[in-house]
C-alpha positions as CSV (number, residue, x, y, z in Angstrom):
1,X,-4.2,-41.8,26.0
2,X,-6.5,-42.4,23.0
3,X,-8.4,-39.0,21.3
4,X,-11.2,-38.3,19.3
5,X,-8.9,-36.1,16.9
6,X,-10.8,-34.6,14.0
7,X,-8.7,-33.8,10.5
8,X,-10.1,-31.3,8.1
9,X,-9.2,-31.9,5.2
10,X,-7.7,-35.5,4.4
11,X,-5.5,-35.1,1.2
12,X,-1.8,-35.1,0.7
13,X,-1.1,-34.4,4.4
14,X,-4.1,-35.3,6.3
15,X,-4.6,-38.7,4.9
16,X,-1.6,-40.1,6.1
17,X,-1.5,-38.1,9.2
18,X,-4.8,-39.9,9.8
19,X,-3.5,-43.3,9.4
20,X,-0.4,-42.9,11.8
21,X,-2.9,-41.3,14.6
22,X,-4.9,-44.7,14.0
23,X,-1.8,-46.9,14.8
24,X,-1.3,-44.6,17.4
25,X,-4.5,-46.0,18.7
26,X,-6.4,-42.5,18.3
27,X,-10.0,-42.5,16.8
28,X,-9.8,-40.3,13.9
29,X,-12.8,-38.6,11.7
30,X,-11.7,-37.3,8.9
31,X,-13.2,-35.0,6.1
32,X,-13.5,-35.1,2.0
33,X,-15.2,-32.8,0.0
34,X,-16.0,-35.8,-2.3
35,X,-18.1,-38.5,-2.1
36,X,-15.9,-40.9,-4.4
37,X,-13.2,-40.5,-1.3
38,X,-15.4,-41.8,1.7
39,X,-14.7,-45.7,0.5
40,X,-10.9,-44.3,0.8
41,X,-11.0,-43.3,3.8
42,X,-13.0,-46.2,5.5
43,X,-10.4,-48.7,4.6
44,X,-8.2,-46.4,6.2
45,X,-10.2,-47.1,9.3
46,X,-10.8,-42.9,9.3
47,X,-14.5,-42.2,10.5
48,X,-15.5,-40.6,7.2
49,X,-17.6,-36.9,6.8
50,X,-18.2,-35.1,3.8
51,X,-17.5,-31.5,4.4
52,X,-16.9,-28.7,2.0
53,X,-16.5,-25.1,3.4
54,X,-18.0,-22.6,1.5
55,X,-18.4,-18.8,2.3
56,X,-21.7,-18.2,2.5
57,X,-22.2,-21.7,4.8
58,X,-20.8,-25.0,5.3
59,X,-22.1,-28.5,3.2
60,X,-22.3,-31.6,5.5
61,X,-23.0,-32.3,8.8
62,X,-20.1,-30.3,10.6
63,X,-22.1,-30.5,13.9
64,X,-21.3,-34.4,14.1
65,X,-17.9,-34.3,12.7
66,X,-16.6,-31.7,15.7
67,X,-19.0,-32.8,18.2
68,X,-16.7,-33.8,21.1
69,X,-13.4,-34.2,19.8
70,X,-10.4,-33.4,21.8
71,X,-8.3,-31.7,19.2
72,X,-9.4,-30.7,15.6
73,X,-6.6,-30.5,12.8
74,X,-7.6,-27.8,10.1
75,X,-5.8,-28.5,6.8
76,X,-7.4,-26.6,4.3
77,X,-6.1,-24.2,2.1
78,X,-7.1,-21.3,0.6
79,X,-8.4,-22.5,-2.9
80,X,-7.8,-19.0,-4.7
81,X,-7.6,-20.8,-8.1
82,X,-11.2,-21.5,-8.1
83,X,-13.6,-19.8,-10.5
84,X,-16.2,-18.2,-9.4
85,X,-13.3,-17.1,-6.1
86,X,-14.3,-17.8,-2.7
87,X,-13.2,-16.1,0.4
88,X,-10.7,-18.2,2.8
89,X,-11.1,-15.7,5.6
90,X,-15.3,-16.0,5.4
91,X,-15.4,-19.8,5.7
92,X,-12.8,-19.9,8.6
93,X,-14.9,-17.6,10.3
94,X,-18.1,-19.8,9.7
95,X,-16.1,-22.8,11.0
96,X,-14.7,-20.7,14.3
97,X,-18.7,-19.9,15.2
98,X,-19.3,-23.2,14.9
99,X,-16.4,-24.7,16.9
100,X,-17.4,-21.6,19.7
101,X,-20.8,-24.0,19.5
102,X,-19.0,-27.0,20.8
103,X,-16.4,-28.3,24.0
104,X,-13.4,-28.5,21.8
105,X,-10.6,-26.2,22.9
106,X,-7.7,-27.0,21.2
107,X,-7.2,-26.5,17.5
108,X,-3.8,-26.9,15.3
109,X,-4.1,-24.9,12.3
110,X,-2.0,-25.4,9.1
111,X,-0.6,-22.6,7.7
112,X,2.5,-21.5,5.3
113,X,5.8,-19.7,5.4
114,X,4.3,-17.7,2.4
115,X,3.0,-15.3,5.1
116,X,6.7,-13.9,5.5
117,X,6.1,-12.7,1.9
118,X,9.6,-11.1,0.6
119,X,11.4,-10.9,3.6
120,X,15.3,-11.5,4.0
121,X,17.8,-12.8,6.0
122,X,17.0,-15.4,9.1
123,X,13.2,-15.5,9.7
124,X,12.1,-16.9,13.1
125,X,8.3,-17.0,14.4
126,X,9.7,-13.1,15.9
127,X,10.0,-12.1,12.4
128,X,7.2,-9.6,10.8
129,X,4.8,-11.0,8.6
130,X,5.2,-9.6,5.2
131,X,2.6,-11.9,2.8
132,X,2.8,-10.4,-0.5
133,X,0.3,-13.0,-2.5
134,X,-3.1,-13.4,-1.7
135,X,-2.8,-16.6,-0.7
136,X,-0.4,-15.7,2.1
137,X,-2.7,-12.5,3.1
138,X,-5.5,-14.8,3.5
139,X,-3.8,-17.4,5.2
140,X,-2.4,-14.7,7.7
141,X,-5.7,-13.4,8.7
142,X,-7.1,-16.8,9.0
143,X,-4.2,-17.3,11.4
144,X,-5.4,-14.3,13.2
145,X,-9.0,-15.6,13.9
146,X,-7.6,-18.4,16.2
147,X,-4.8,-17.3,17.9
148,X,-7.2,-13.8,18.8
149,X,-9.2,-16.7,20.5
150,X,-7.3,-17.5,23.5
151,X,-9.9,-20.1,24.8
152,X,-9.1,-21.9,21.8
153,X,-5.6,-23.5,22.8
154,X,-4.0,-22.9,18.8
155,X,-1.5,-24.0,17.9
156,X,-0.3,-22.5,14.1
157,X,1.8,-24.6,11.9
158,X,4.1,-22.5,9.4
159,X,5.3,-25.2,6.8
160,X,7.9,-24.8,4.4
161,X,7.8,-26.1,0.7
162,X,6.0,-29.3,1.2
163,X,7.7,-32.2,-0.7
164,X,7.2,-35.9,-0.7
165,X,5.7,-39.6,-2.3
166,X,4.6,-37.6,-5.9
167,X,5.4,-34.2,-4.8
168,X,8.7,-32.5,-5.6
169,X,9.2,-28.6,-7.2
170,X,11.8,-30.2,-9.5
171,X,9.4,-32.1,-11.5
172,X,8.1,-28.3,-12.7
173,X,11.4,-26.7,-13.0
174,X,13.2,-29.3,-14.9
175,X,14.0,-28.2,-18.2
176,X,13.1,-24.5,-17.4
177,X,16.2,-21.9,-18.4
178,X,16.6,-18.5,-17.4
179,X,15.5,-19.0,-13.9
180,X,16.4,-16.4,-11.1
181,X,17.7,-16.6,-7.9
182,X,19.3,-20.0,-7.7
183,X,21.8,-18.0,-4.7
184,X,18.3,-18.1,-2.7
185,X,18.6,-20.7,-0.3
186,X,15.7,-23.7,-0.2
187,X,13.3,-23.7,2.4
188,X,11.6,-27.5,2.3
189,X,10.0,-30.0,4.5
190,X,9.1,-33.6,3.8
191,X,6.1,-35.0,4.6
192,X,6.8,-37.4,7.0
193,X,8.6,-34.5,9.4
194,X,5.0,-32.5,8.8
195,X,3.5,-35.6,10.5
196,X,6.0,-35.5,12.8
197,X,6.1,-32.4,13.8
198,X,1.9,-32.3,14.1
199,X,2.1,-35.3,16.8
200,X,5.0,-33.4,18.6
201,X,2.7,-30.4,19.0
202,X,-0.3,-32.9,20.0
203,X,1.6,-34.3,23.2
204,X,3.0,-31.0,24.2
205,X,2.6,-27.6,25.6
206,X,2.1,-26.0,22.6
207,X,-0.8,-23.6,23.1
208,X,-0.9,-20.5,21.2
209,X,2.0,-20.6,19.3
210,X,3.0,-20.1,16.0
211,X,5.7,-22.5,14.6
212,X,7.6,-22.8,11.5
213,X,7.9,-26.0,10.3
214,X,10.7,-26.1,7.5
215,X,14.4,-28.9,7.2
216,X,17.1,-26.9,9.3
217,X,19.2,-27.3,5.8
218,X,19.3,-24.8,3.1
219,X,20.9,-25.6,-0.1
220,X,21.1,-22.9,-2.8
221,X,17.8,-24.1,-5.1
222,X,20.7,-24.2,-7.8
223,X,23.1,-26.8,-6.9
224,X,19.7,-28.2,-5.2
225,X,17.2,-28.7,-7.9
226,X,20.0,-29.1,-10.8
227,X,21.3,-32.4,-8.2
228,X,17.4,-33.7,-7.6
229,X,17.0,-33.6,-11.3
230,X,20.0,-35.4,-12.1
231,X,19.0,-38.1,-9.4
232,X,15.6,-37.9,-11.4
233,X,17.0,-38.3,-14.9
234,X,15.3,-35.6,-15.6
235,X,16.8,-32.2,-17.3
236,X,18.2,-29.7,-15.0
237,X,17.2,-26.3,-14.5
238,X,19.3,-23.7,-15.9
239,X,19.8,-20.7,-13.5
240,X,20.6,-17.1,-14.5
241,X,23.2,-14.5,-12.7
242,X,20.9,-11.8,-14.6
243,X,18.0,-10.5,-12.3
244,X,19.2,-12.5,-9.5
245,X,18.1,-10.6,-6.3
246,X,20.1,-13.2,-4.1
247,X,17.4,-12.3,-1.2
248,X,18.8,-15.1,0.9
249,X,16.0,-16.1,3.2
250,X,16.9,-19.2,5.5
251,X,13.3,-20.2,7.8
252,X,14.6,-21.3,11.1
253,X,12.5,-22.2,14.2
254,X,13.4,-21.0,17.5
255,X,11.6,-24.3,19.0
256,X,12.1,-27.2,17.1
257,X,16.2,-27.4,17.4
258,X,17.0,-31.0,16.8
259,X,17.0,-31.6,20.6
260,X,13.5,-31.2,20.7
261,X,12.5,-32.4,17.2
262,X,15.0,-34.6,15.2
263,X,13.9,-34.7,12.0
264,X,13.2,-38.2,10.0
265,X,13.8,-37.5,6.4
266,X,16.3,-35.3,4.9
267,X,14.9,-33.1,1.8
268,X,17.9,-34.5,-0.1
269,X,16.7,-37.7,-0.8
């Protein structure tokens, strides 16, 4: 059945998760905060809107861009690095009033595992939420103002380390020395199994949930970074028994088990 699905925010993920809705025969509109990136997204066949969420209002004609879609895809992150900072939790908040304005009811918002903050052991979605950045405490409360909305059909999307076409950690730890806690295990998930996963939820009964979207295999980041930067040519990490906390935190999903969700593309490329 073809849908008007609406993607907010069409960069690393949402671009290409546009194009496979498209050959999936969905109508897509998709947002930019640039001007330069509407020709990109036309020849992408993505019905283009420039949108950029700001706290004390929203630039662009949102009113158009979520008038009667079937399911909106928010993919924006909190952009704490900016200067002067701008509240995450005050332009989701601005977006939810104006979403209450419309017919959509059903909303997949993508979120982080960061919000587990320094937990150990096995984390499931049952696990308490521990977010010890700022990031993670905004992206938590954010996560908060849909699922609190029960009209809203949410579903919450907990990725792991995102990795993929010109995104890998290694490329930033190679070369580094006296790195700590190479015990940890990774927690990773390529980009195709985020697109994956996001259509999985799409053409289910997913409604209000929170899952965590991360590779069921966990490789120490030691024996794992120093073998993707040998693969890379580049040099390896060198890891430290000093300091080394050896929190071992594995993030599992109780629903995607491989049954329900086989995953495409291993993190061990």
């Amino acid at each position: 059945m073809n849908k008007k699905i609406g993607i907010l925010g069409c960069g690393w993920l949402g671009l290409p998760l546009a194009t496979s809705l498209i050959r999936d025969q969905h109508t897509v509109r998709g947002t930019t905060t640039s001007d330069s990136k509407i020709e990109l997204l036309q020849k992408a066949n993505i019905i283009p809107f420039t949108i950029a969420l700001r706290e004390n209002g929203i630039e662009g004609n949102i009113e158009d861009f979520l008038a009667e879609l079937d399911l909106l895809v928010i993919n924006v992150p909190p952009q704490l690095r900016s200067d002067p900072k701008e509240s995450y939790i005050k332009k989701m908040l601005l977006l939810y009033d104006k979403i209450k304005n419309t017919s959509l009811r059903c909303v997949i918002f993508i979120s982080s595992t960061s919000v587990y903050g320094d937990i150990t052991g096995v984390v499931t979605e049952d696990s308490p939420t521990r977010p010890n950045t700022e990031s993670g405490r905004q992206l938590l409360a954010a996560e908060n103002i849909w699922l609190n909305d029960r009209e809203l059909n949410t579903t919450i999307i907990r990725f792991g380390g995102l990795i993929g076409p010109s995104r890998h950690p290694v490329t930033f730890l190679a070369g580094k020395s006296d790195l700590t806690n190479g015990n940890d295990p990774v927690n990773l998930i390529h980009l195709n199994d985020c697109i994956g996963i996001i259509k999985l939820i799409m053409n289910g009964n997913w409604k209000n949930k929170v899952i965590n979207g991360v590779y069921p295999l966990h490789p120490t980041k030691e024996s794992y970074y120093t073998s993707e930067a040998i693969k890379r040519g580049l040099l390896s990490p060198i890891y430290t028994n000093k300091l080394d906390r050896s929190e071992n935190k594995s993030i599992k999903s109780k629903y995607l088990n491989v049954k329900i969700y086989p995953f495409k593309t291993s993190i061990i490329s």
